[in-house]
N, C-alpha and C positions, 0 to 999 in steps of 0.2 A: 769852704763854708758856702760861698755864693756858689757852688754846681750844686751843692746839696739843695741851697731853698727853691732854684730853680726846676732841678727833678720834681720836690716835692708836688710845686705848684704847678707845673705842666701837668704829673702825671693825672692830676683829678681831671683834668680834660674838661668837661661839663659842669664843674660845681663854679659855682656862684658866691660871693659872698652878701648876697641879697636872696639866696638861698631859693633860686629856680636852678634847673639840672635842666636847661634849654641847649640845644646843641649848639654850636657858634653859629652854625650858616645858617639860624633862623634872624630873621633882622627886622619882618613887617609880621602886622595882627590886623586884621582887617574884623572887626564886629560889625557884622549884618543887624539892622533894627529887630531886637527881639520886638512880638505884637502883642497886645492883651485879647486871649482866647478864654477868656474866662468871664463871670459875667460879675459885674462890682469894682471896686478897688478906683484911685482917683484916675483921672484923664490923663494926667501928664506921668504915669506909673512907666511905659514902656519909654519914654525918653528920658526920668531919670533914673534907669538901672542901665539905659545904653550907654551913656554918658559917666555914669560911676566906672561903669566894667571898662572903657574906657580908658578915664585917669588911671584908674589902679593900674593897666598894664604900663601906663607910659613913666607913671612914678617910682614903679616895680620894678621894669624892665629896662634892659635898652631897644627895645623894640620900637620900631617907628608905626603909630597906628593908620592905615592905610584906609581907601574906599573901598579899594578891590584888590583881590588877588595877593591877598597877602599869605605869606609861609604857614602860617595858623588863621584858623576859620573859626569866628564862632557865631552862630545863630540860635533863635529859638523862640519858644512862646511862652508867655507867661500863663500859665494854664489854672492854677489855683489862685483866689484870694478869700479866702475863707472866715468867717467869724464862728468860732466852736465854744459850746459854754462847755467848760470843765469846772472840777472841785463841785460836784454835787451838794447841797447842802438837807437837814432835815425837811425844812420847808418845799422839796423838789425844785428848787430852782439854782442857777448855777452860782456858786460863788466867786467862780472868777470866770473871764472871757476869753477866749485867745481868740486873736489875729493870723493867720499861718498863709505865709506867699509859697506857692512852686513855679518854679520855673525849670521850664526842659530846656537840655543843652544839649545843642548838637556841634561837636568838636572835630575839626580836620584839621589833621597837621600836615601840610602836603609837604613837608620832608620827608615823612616817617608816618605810614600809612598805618602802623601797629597801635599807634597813638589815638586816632580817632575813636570816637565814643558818644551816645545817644543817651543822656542820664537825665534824671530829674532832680532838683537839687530845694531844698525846702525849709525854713525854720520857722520862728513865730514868736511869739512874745505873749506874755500874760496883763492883764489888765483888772481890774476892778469891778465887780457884776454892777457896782453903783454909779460907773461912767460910763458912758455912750461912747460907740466907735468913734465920732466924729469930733468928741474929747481929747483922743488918746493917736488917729491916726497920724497927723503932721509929725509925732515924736517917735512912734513905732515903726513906721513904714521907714523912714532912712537905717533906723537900726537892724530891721529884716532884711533889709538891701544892702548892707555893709557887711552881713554875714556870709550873704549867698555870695557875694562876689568874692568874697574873703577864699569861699571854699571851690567855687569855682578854679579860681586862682591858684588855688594848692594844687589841684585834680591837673588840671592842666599846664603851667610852668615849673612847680615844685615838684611832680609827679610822688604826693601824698596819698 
């Protein structure tokens, strides 16, 4: 019975049960300050998505988050921060708002070269045409930023 659970669980090699598929001999993550390249969105936007992307990997992972040169790379710029009125109404004006962040993400894995990737990763939130962005953004912007790192996350240690 113990050579059975042991085959079992050597032979997955890569799986996780924090549920990344990261090779063993990755061990450091180094996040370059993503920048804001877009125009709007608060001041302190690019240091707290560096900072979330961050935690998530160190809570997520056993990865040690490094300055430099770590096994996995990630950088990039925050290129969108958009306010879009949707839900058209009779009167032509919007009945609700959306918020929508992108951020590009540039991914190297300098173990495994096949892994790297230059994508843009983006979602957003709806709001109320009758509150103002600056109502609504201290509570939406952490939830747009929990997302994108979420999926981040998956793209590059879950390989989702």
């Amino acid at each position: 019975m113990l050579l059975f659970c042991s085959l079992v669980t050597s032979s997955c090699g890569v799986y996780s049960f924090t549920g990344t598929t990261l090779s063993p001999t990755i061990k450091t993550v180094t996040v370059n300050n993503f920048v804001l390249a877009t125009a709007g969105g608060p001041a302190n936007l690019p240091l707290t998505f560096n900072e979330r992307l961050k935690e998530y990997y160190q809570r997520y992972t056993n990865l040690k988050v490094v300055p430099a040169n770590g096994d996995l790379l990630l950088e990039g710029n925050i290129t969108g921060y958009e306010l879009i009125p949707v839900a058209p109404t009779a009167q032509d004006q919007a009945g609700v708002n959306r918020l929508q962040i992108t951020i590009l993400v540039r991914f190297y894995n300098n173990k495994d070269e096949t892994k790297n990737f230059e994508q843009p990763f983006s979602f957003y939130r709806d709001f109320p045409q009758s509150q103002t962005l600056s109502q609504n953004e201290s509570r939406l912007v952490p939830q747009i930023l929990d997302q994108i790192v979420l999926d981040i996350f998956n793209k590059t240690a879950a390989d989702w």
